[in-house]
C-alpha positions in Angstrom: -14.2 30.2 53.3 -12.6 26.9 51.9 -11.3 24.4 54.6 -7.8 23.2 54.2 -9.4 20.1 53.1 -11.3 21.5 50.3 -8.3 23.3 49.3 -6.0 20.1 49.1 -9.2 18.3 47.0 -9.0 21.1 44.6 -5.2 21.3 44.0 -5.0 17.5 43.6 -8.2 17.7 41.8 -6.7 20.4 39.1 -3.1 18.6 39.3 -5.1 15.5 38.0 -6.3 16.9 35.3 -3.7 19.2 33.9 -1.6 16.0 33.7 -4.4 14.7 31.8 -4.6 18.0 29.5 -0.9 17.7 28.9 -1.2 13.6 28.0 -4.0 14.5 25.8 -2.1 16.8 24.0 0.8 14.8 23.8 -1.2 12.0 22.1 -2.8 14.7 19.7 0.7 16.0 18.8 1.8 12.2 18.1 -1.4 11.7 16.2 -0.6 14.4 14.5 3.1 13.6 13.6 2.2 10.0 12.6 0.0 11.3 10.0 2.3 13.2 8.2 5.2 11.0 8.3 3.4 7.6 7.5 4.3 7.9 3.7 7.7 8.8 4.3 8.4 5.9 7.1 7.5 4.0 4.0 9.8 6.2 1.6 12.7 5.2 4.0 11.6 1.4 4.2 11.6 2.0 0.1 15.8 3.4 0.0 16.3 0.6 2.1 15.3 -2.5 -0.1 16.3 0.0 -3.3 19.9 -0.2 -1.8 19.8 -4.4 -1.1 18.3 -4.7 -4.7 21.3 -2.5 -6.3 24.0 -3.5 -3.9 23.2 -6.6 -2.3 22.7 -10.0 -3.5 19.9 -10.8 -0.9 16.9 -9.8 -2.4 18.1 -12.6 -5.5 17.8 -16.3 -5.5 19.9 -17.0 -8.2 23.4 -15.5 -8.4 24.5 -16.7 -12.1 21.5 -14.8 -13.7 21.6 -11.0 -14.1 19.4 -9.5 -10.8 17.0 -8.1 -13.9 16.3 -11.1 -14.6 15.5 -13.4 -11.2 11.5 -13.4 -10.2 12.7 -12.8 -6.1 14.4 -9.8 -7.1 11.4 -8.6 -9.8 8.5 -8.9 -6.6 11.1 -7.1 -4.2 11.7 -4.4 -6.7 7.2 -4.3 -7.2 7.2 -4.0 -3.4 10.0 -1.5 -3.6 8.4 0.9 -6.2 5.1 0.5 -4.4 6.6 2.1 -1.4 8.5 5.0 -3.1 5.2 5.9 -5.5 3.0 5.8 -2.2 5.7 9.0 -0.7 4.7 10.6 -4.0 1.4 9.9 -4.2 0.5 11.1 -0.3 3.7 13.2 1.3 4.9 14.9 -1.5 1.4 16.5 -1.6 0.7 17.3 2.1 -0.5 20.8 3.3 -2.5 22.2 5.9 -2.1 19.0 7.7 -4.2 17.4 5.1 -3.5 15.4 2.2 -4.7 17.0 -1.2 -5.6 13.2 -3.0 -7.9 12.9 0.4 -9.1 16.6 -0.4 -9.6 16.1 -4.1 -11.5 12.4 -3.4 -13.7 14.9 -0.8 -14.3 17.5 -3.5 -15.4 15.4 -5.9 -17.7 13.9 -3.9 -16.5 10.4 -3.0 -19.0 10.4 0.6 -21.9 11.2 -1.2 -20.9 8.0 -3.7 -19.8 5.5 -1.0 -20.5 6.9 2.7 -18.4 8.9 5.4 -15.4 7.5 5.0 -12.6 8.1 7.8 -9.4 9.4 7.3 -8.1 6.6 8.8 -9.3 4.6 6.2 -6.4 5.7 3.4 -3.1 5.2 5.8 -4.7 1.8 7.1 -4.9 0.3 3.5 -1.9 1.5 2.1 0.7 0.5 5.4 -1.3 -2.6 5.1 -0.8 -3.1 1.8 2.9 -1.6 0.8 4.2 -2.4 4.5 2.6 -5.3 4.6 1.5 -7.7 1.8 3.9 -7.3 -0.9 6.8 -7.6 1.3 5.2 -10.7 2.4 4.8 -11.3 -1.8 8.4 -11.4 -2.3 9.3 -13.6 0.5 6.5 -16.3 -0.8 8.4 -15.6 -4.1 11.5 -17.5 -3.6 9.5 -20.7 -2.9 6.4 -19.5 -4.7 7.0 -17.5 -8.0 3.5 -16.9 -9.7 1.9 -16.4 -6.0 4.7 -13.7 -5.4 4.3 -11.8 -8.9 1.2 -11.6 -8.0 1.7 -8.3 -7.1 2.6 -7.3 -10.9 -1.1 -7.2 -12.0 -1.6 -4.6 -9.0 0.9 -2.7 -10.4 -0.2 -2.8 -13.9 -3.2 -1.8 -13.0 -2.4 1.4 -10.7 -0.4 2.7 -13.4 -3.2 2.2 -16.1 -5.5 4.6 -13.7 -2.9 7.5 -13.3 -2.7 7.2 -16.7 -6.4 7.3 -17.2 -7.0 9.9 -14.7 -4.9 12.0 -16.6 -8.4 13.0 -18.4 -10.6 12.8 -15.9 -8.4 14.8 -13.1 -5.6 16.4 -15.5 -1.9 16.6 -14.1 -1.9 19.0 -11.7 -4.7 16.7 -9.2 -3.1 13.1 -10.5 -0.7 13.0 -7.2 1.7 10.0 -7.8 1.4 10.1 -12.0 5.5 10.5 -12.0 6.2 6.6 -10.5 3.0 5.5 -11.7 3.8 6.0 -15.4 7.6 6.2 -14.9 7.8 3.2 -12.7 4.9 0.8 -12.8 4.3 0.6 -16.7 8.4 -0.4 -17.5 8.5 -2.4 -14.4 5.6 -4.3 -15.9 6.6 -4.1 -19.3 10.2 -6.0 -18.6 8.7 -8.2 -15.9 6.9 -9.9 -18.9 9.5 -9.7 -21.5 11.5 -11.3 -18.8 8.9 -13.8 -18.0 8.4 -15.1 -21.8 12.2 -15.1 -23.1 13.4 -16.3 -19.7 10.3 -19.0 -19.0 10.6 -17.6 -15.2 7.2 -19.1 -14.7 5.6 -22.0 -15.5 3.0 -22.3 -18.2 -0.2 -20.1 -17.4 1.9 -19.0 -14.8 2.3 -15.6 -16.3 -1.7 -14.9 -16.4 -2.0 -16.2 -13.3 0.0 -13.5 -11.6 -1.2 -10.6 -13.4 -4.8 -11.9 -12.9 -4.1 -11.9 -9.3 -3.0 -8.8 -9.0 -6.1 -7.2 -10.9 -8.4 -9.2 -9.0 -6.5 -7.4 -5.5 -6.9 -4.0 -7.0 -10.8 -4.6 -7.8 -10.5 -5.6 -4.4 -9.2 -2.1 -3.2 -12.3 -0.2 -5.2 -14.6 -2.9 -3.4 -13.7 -1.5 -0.2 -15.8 2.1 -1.0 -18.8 0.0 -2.3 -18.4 -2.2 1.4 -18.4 1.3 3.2 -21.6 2.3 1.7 -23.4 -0.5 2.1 -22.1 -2.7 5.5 -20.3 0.0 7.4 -16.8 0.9 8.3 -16.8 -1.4 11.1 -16.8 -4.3 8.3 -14.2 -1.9 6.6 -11.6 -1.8 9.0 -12.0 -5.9 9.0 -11.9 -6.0 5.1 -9.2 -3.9 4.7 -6.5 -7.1 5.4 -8.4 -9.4 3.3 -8.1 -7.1 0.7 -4.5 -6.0 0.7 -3.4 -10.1 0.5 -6.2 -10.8 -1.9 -3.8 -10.7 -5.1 -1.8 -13.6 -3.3 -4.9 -15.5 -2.3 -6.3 -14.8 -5.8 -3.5 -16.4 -7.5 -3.2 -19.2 -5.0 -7.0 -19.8 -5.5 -6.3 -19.3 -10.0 -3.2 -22.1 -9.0 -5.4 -24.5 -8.0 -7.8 -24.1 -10.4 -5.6 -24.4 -13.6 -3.4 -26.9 -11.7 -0.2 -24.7 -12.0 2.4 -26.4 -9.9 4.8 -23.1 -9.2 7.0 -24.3 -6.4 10.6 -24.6 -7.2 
């Protein structure tokens, strides 16, 4: 027989750990809940800065020119579609508790390529990048015009893959093709008809940004050669470096081709 002792060790002993079961399930269900709503957090962070670009005067540093036409409001309105194409790109195509891009990267064997890569990983470089960084872009833009465009070369550039992996993947597996194509190309396409009728930036200025950009975005694929070869512990280190690189690229090309773009 149990002495009342034992007895009172054993209750407290399965009271302990039944609270611990239920805050381990409470941390799995909030796991679990921030991985499906990470895009869409962004989505609402996107209508928000959609409605101050259309209906607000904050996002522009120079109220006599049209909005269209003002580089502040061009790198809010890259950081803005960046947000709402990442929504398309990740929650629109969610099932199963699993993302089908992540599933289709799997399928095609993107571990075997570039190492076990955590699931982590995608949320991490995205937040840090759309949440992050180009905000960041735009506010450096008011001051800082061809350092805050930078983010128009990672544009470009995104948009020239969904269109390319329109052969490689077809529609159906090319999740975020609709903003991509429909967003990123025009975007880029006025922000440099802007840039050379309007003279928003100074000379070189205009390759200077996009070149940024590009350079960020070769950053992105370098993160999967990284992974393979230094580890994911480097990765999760890299993965800041990376989503400012277009602004410390173009900062860097600044110096180099002694482009003065403060106004």
């Amino acid at each position: 027989m149990k002495s009342s002792s034992d007895t009172i060790i054993t209750e407290r002993y399965n009271k302990k750990y039944n609270i611990a079961s239920k805050k381990s399930r409470k941390e799995s269900l909030m796991k679990d809940i921030l991985w499906a709503a990470w895009p869409w957090i962004g989505f609402g962070g996107g209508i928000a800065i959609f409605l101050l670009l259309f209906f607000t005067d904050s996002c522009r540093s120079d109220l006599i020119k049209s909005r269209w036409r003002d580089p502040v409001w061009l790198s809010w309105a890259m950081a803005d579609a960046y947000l709402i194409h990442v929504a398309e790109e990740y929650g629109i195509h969610f099932h199963n508790g699993q993302y089908d891009l992540i599933n289709t990267f799997m399928e095609r064997g993107i571990s075997d390529l570039f190492g076990s890569i955590p699931l982590a990983f995608f949320p991490y470089v995205n937040i840090m990048a759309t949440w992050v960084a180009f905000p960041i872009a735009a506010v450096i833009a008011r001051k800082h015009p061809v350092i805050g465009l930078s983010t128009s070369g990672f544009v470009l550039v995104n948009g020239l893959t969904h269109i390319g992996g329109i052969r490689m993947m077809g529609l159906s597996a090319n999740y975020g093709i609709v903003t991509g194509v429909l967003m990123f190309i025009p975007l880029f396409i006025w922000f440099v008809i802007v840039c050379r009728k309007e003279k928003l930036l100074p000379p070189k200025g205009l390759g200077i940004a996009v070149a940024g950009g590009v350079i960020g975005h070769i950053g992105l694929f370098s993160l999967y050669i990284a992974n393979k070869f230094i580890g994911t512990t480097f990765v999760y280190f890299y993965v800041p470096v990376v989503a400012f690189l277009s602004i410390i690229a173009a900062w860097i090309l600044c110096r180099i081709f002694h482009v003065d773009d403060r106004v």
